[in-house]
N, C-alpha and C positions, 0 to 999 in steps of 0.2 A: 409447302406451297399452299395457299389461300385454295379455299375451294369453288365451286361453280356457284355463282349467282344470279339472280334472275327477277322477277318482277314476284313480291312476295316473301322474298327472303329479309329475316332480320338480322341481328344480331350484330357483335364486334367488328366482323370484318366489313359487314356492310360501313358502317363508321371509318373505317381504314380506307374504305373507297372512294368515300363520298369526300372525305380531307380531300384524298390524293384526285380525283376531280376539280373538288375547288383549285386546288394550288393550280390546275392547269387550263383553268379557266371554262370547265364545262358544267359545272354547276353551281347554282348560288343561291341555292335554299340553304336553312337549318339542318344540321348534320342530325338525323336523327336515328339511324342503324336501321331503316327501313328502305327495303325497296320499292319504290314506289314509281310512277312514271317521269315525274320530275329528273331521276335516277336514271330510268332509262333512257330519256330523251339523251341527256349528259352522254352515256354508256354509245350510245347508237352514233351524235357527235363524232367521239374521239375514234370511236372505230370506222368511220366514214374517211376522216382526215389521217387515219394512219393508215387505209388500204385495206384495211380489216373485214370481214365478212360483217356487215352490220345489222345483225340481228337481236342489240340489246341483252344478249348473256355475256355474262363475265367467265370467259373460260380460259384456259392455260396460257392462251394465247393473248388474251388481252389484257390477263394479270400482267404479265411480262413484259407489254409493251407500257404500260402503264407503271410498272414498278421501274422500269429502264425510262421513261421520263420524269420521276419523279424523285431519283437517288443518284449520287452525285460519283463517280467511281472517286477509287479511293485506293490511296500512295499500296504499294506491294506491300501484304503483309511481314513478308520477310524482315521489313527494316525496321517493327517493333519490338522489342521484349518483350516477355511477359513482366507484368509488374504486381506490385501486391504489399500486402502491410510492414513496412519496413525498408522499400526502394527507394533509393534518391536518386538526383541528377536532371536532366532536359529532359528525358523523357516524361517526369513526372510532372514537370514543371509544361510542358506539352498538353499531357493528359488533363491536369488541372485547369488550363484555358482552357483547353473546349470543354470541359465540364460544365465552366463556369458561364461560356457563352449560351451554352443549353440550359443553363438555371438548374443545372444540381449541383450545384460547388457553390455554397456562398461566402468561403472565408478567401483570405488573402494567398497567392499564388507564391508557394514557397518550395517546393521542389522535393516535398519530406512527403512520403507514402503515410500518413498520420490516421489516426481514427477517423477524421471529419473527410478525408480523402475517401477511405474507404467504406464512409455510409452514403457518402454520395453516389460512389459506383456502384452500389447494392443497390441503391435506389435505379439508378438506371437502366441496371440488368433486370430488375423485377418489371417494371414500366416497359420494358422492351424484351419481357417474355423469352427472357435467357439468365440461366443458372444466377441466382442472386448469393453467389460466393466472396464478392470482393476481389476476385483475381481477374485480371485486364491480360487475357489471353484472345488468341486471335480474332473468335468469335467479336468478343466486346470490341476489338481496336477496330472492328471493321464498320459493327454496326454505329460506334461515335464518330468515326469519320465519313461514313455515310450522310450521318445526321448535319454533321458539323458542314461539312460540303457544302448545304443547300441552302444556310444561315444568310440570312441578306446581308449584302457586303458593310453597309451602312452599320450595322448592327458591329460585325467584327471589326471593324476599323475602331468603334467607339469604347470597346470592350473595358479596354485599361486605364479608361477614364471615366469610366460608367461611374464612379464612386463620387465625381465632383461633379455630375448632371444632378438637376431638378428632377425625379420623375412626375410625369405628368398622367393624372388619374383621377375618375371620379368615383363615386361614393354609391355603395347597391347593400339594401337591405336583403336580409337572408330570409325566405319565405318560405311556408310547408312545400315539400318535395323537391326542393332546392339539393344540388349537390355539386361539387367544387370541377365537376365535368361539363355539369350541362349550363354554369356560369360561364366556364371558362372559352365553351361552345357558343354559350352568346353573345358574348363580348369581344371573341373571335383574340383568344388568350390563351395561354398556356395550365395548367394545374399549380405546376412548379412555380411559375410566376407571379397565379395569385396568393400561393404559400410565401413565397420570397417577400411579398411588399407585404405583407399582412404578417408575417412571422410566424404562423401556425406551424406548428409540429406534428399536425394529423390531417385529416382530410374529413373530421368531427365538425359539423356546421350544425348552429343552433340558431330557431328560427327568430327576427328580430336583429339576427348579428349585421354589424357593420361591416363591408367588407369596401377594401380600397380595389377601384378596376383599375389596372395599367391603360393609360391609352396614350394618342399621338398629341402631341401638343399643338394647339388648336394659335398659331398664328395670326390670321385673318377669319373675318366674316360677314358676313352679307344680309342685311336688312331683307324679310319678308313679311308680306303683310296676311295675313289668314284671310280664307275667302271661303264661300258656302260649299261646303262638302268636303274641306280639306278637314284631314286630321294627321299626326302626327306619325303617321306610320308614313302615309302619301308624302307626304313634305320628306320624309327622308330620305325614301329611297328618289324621290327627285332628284335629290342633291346630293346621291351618293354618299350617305352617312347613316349613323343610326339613331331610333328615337331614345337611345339613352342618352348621346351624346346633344342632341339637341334638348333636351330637359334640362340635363346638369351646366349646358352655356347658360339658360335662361332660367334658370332655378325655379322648374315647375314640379309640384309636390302630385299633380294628375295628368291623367293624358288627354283633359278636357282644355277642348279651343275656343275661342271667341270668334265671330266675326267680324275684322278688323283688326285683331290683336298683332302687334308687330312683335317677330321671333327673331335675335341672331340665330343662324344658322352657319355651321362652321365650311368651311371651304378652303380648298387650296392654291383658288386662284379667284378671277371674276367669270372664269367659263365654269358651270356645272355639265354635266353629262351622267347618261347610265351605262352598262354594259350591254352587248348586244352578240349572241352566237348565230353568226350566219348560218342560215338553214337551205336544203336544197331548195333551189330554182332564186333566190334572192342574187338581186343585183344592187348594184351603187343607188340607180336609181331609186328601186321600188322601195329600199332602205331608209331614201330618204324622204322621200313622199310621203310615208308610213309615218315619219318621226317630225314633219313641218320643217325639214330643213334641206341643204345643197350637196350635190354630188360633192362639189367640190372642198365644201366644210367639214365634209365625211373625212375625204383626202386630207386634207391639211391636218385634221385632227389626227388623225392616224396614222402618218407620214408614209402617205400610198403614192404612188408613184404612177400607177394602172389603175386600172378600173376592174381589174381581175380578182375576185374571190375565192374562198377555199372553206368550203362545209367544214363546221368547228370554229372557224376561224372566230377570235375574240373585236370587236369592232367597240370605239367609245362612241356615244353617238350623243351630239350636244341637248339640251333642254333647256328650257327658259321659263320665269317664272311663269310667266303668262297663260303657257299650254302644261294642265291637267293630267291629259288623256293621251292616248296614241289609237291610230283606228286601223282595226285586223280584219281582212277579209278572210272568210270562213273557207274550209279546205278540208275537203274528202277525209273521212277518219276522224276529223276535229269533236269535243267534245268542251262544253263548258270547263269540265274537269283539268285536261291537256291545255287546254288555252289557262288557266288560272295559276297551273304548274308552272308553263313556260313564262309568263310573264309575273310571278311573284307574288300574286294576287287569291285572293278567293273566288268562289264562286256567287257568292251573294252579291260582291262588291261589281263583279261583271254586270249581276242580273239588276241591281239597282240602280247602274251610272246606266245603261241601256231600256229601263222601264220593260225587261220580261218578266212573263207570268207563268213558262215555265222552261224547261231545260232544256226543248226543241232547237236544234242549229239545220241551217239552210244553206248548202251550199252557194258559196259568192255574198251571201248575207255581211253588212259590213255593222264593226262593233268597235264599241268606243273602250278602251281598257286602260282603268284609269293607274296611272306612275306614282 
């Protein structure tokens, strides 16, 4: 079992946490094995909405409710074999798809326990911190179908014809202190998968290298014109993308803007929005006063039925080119820092869209926070 965390703690399982966070929609910074308050606020979140004592530690209690939302149960052991260098049949031919859906299996699904079978499975018992022997005994059957469980469906439906898709990817030079995690961390990818489209055989990056990013294939997109104080980071998280992804649509070589310069920007529809975790005392309304827009756009967007909320709860909330900023009135405890957290921001970028001179917050004081 993972041990107690807390504001401060670094390391691995901080990383394990902050994943298993994102997936559930309580936090949306950069995974960085730090506890930090951003972390916490996430941590306090999910244990508000699950009943939990919400005190911001990670203790036995909220591993477990966190690991039990975030791992898919999985068929009785009983009805696997064990398998191993030499097994044939469905079972293998089994174990090979979900390998293969997990991007450690990259040859062709044939039912033969073969060499390429069984460094794939080494590979994923070492990655997942269990005996890297090659034998698919209960342990492993549990924790691949675990994994395989939580696979978005889209993804497994398209599996066995993944070979006749285009993938769709852009292009990222390799830079000092660069490593095939903290890319894969960026670009919100796998390790495996940037080894897969890239063909590497190590996890050796050399700086200058080219590497291929997996990404989603960009459909539609939407004309935006640059305006004074936008930059590339702001524009994206507006429209819910990233600034690699809007460079590689519009083949920019810097992350320097003009005013005036028209960008595609990629999208999935003609509505953009960001995400939003209801916090105590927020209603529909104050939600949407905050963001320049309607109770009832809140609704529709989010297919609410009520006007009733739930601390935690994930909310999309619309934006438009037009509006910037969003404006937060200040709250007991608030610090520059907590507010820059919560909303994805730094703190210079608060103190300079607001014209402060220094770090002093006023309760009720109202602040422009720019998206």
């Amino acid at each position: 079992m993972y041990k107690n965390l807390q504001i401060g703690s670094t390391g691995n399982e901080v990383k394990i946490l902050q994943e298993k966070l994102k997936i559930l929609g309580y936090y949306n910074a950069t995974i960085t094995g730090s506890f930090g308050l951003g972390t916490k606020e996430g941590v306090i979140a999910f244990q508000e909405y699950e009943n939990l004592p919400s005190t911001g530690v990670v203790d036995e209690e909220t591993w477990n409710a966190i690991i039990e939302k975030t791992e898919s149960p999985v068929s009785p052991i009983s009805t696997y074999p064990t398998l191993s260098f030499g097994s044939t049949g469905s079972y293998v031919t089994d174990l090979q798809t979900k390998l293969k859906s997990l991007l450690y299996y990259p040859q062709s699904i044939n039912g033969n326990y073969d060499l390429e079978t069984e460094t794939a499975v080494k590979r994923f018992q070492l990655n997942n911190e269990l005996t890297a022997d090659g034998i698919v005994g209960n342990e492993t059957w549990n924790r691949i179908n675990s994994l395989y469980g939580n696979l978005n469906s889209c993804v497994l439906n398209n599996d066995n014809n993944s070979e006749n898709n285009s993938t769709s990817y852009l292009t990222y030079t390799v830079k000092s202190g660069d490593t095939l995690y903290s890319i894969a961390n960026r670009y919100n990818t796998t390790v495996e998968a940037l080894k897969l489209l890239n063909n590497l055989t190590s996890n050796t990056l050399q700086i200058g290298q080219i590497l291929k990013i997996p990404t989603r294939e960009q459909d539609d997109y939407i004309k935006y014109t640059v305006k004074s104080g936008d930059t590339l980071y702001s524009i994206a998280r507006r429209y819910n993308t990233t600034v690699a992804e809007i460079k590689s649509l519009n083949n920019l070589n810097s992350d320097l803007l003009k005013v005036g310069q028209v960008l595609n920007i990629p999208t999935t529809g003609n509505e953009s929005y960001i995400t939003y975790i209801v916090q105590r005392g927020d209603s529909l309304y104050s939600i949407a006063k905050r963001y320049n827009t309607s109770v009832d756009t809140l609704k529709s967007l989010n297919n609410l039925t009520s006007d009733l909320l739930i601390i935690g709860q994930v909310l999309k909330v619309p934006t438009t080119a037009g509006v910037n900023y969003i404006t937060y009135t200040v709250q007991s405890g608030d610090t520059l820092y907590s507010i820059a957290n919560r909303y994805n921001t730094s703190v210079n970028n608060i103190k300079q869209f607001n014209n402060l001179t220094s770090n002093n917050l006023q309760i009720g004081q109202i602040l422009k926070i720019p998206l």
